[in-house]
C-alpha positions, -999 to +999 in steps of 0.1 A: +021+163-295-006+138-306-008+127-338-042+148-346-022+183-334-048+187-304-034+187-270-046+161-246-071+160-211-071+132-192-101+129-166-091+097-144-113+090-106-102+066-081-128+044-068-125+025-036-140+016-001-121-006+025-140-035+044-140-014+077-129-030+116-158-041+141-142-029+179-122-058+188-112-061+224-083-079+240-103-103+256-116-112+221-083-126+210-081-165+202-122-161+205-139-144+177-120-146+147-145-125+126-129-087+123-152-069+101-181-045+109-206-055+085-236-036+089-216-002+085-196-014+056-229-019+038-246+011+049-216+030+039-216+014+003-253+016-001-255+054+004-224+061-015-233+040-045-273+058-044-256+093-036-226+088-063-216+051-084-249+052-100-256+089-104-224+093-118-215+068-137-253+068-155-236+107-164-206+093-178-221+064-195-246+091-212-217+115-224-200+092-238-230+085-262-234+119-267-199+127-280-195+099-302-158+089-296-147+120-283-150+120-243-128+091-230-124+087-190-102+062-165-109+041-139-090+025-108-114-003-092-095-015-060-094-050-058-116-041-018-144-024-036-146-046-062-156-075-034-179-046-016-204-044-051-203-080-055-220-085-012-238-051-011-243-033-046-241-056-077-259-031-101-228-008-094-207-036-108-229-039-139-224-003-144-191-007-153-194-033-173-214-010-191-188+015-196-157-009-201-183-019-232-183+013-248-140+012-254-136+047-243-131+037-210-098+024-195-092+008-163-059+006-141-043-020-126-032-016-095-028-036-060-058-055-052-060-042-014-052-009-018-018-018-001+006+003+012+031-030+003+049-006-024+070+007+002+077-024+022+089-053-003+089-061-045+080-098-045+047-089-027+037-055-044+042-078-077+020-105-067-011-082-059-006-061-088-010-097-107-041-106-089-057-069-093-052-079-132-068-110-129-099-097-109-100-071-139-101-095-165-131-112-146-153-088-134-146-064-166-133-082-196-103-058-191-067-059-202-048-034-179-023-015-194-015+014-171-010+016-137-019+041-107-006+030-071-023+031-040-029+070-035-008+077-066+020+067-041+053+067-064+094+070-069+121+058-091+122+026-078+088+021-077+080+028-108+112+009-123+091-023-109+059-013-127+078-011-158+092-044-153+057-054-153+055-042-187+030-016-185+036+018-206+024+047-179+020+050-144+002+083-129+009+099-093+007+134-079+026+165-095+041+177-064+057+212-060+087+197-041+093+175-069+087+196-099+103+229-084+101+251-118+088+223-144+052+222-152+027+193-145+013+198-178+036+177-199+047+141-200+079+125-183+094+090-179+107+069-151+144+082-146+158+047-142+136+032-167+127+054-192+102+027-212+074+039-183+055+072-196+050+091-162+014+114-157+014+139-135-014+155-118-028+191-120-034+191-082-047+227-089-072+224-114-082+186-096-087+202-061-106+233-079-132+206-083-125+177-057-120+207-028-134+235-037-163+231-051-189+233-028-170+260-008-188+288-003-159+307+006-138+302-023-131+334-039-139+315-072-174+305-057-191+294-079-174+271-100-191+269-137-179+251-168-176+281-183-153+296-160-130+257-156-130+262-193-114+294-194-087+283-170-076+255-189-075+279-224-056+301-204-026+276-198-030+258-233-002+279-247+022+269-220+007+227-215+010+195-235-009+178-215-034+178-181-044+158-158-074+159-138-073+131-109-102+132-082-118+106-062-148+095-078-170+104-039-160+141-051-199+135-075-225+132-048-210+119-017-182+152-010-203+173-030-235+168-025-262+172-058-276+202-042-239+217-047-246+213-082-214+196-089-238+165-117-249+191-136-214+204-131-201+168-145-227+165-174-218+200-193-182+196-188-169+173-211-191+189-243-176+223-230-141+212-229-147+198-264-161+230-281-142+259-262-107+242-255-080+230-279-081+196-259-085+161-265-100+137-242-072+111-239-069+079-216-033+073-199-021+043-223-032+067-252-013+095-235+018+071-232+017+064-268+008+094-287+027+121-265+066+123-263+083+130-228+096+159-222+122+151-194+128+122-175+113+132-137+136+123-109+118+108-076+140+092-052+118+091-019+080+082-023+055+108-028+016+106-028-012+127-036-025+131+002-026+159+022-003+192+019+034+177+023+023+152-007+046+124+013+035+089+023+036+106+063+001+099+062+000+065+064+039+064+079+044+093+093+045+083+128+053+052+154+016+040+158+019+032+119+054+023+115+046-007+143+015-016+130+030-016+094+062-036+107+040-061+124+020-067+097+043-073+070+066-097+091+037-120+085+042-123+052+063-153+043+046-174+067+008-158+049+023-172+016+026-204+029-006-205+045-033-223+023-060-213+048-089-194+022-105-174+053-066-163+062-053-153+028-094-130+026-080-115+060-046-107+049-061-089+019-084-070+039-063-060+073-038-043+044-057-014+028-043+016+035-073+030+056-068+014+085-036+029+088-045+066+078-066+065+102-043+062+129-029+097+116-018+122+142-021+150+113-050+169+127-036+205+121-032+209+086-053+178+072-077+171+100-111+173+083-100+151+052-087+123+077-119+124+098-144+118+069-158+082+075-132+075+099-153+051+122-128+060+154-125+088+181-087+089+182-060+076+162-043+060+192-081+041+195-074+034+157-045+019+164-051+000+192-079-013+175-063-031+147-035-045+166-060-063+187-073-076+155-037-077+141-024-100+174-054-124+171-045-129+135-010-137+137-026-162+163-036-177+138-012-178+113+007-194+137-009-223+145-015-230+106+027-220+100+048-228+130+077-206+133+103-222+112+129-198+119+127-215+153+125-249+149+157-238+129+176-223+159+164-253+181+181-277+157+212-260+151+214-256+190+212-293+194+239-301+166+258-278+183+252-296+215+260-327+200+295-318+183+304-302+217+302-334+238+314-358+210+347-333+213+347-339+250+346-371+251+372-372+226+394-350+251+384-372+276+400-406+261+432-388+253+435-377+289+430-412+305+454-424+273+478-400+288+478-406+321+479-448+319+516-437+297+527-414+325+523-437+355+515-411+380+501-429+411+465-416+405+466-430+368+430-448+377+413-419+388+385-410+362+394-381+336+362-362+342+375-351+376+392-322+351+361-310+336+349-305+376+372-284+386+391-307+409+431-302+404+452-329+420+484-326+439+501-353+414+496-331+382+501-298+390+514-295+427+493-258+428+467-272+460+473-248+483+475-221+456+441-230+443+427-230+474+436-193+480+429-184+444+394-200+450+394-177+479+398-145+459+375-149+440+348-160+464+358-127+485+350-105+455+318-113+444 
């Protein structure tokens, strides 16, 4: 429990917009070098930051005053959309700055493309989490303490790394699969590193709001603080702890204000407050005021998209797993690249958009993988960032040769080279041999050996070489 006896809410909203693909055609590769489509990524980030950033974070920033210490929210800032306010909506920016001021806000770290990199190697997922830190500490005056992965993507071993790292929580999805008859509404740690405090989300009471909202045919239509309220006293007895994860879209952009889903956001916190034994509680407050209750055993890597709550939709079939493969084989020869324009490129063409939307998922999840995917198909998806991906890798290339083989070459060549210094070796012995056996064609050159040529004075087998060398002609 927390030290004040009050159990403990924690509101945290993922903010993030990727730096979307122009069409690139085959016949553009080794041409235009440029990949991004810049007029829709800043119409895209204009409307959303008018329709939500602003609206919403004007709400927060407001409640926050209001409640005098008492309403505390988190942040994730991808390292993408961080870039994104700085070219097309700076007063978004400085409206964060406004709440990391107030110290009831915190902000995670996490990897500055919004990388699927997690799942491919450690060295790499380290190094971005370390630049997402450091683009924190600029743009915010932030320490990170905490840590959500890209789409609350998560397992034993991934978060084991993140507690290397030295952070105290990490947050991902409370999937049924994984829980089976535990709750999400109490705290757990990493089962291999128990240091790293592990918050799970309330995918119920989240989706009530990021989902359902604005559905008309919800049963629970329409949704009121009053009634949220009640839903969360009801499950007090039974919870330590809930978390409430959304994407911060869900407040104008997913919802739009006619839904009323602001006024929805401006009553909520004051209501939770006065009719809930709950206390408004950031995840690094969570971690050290709340003891686990288990430790919360993850083996394969789980997310908070779509219903299987798996990584499938980003890897979930061969149009990703190549395009992921591809991309990642790149990186050694990246890291040595000192190319600014490459190293902005390799940031970019990794955010985890371009490969959701090559997602063949259009059953169960169809709608939620559409929404501002700029292509028709995901094979056009797919098809569309290789293009990009191949003229890239063009030019990796020509900054990094391919060591690997200018390696093979050379050991070839030594090879080579310790192969005809032992022939001629051979060779001297021979002729050595033969001047000591004084056979009457002692001068005739040893290399007639190595030519297949065999001699009646060595080995006295012409005439059965000659039909042996017919055999073998016949059966070919």
């Amino acid at each position: 429990m927390s030290l004040t006896g009050k159990k403990a809410i924690c509101f945290y909203f993922q903010v993030h917009q990727p730096f979307r693909l122009k069409r690139y055609r085959f016949f553009d590769l080794g041409h235009d070098h440029y990949y991004y489509d810049d007029f829709t990524n800043e119409s895209i980030m204009r409307k959303v930051a008018d329709n939500c950033y602003l609206p919403a974070n004007e709400i927060i920033l407001d409640q926050i005053l209001k409640n005098k210490g008492k309403f505390k929210v988190t942040y994730s800032l991808t390292g993408l959309v961080i870039k994104q306010f700085q070219l097309y909506a700076p007063e978004v920016l400085e409206s964060f700055r406004k709440l990391a001021e107030t110290g009831m806000v915190e902000f995670l770290a996490e990897t500055e493309s919004h990388s699927l990199v997690s799942i491919k190697t450690r060295s790499e997922f380290e190094h971005q989490v370390n630049d997402h830190r450091e683009m924190i500490r600029e743009f915010l005056g932030y320490e990170t303490t905490s840590f959500r992965n890209t789409e609350l993507i998560y397992s034993d071993q991934i978060g084991s790394w993140v507690a290397d790292m030295g952070f105290k929580s990490m947050l991902t999805e409370g999937a049924k699969h994984v829980l089976g008859w535990k709750s999400p509404n109490f705290l757990y740690c990493n089962s291999i590193n128990p240091r790293l405090k592990v918050l799970l989300r309330n995918f119920v009471l989240s989706d009530d709001i990021a989902f359902r909202f604005s559905n008309k045919g919800w049963a629970e239509w329409p949704l009121t603080t009053d009634k949220y309220t009640a839903w969360l006293s009801k499950i007090a007895s039974k919870s330590e702890l809930v978390n409430v994860f959304l994407d911060y879209e869900t407040f104008g952009e997913h919802n739009h204000k006619d839904t009323g889903i602001f006024d929805f956001l401006e009553h909520l916190p004051s209501a939770i407050l006065k009719k809930t034994p709950y206390k408004f509680m950031t995840p690094t407050e969570v971690a050290s005021y709340l003891q686990p209750v288990s430790a919360i055993s993850i083996p394969s890597p789980i997310s908070w998209a779509d219903e299987e709550r798996d990584i499938t939709a980003w890897h979930g079939n061969e149009l990703q797993v190549a395009a992921l493969e591809k991309l990642y084989n790149l990186t050694d020869k990246v890291n040595r690249c000192e190319d600014i324009q490459i190293k902005k490129d390799w940031k970019y063409l990794q955010a985890s958009d371009h490969f959701y939307y090559m997602a063949t998922k259009f059953f169960s999840d169809g709608a939620v993988h559409a929404y501002f995917n700029p292509y028709d198909t995901p094979y056009d998806a797919f098809m569309n960032y290789m293009n990009v991906l191949s003229d890239f890798e063009i030019r990796v290339n020509r900054f990094v040769p391919d060591r690997d083989t200018h390696t093979e070459i050379s050991k070839l060549n030594d090879l080579i080279k310790e192969k005809e210094s032992i022939i001629e070796q051979q060779t001297a012995q021979i002729d050595e041999l033969r001047k000591k056996s004084g056979t009457k064609n002692k001068t005739a050159p040893a290399t007639a050996l190595f030519s297949g040529e065999r001699t009646k004075s060595l080995t006295g087998r012409k005439t059965t070489s000659r039909k042996t060398s017919g055999k073998r002609k016949s059966s070919r």
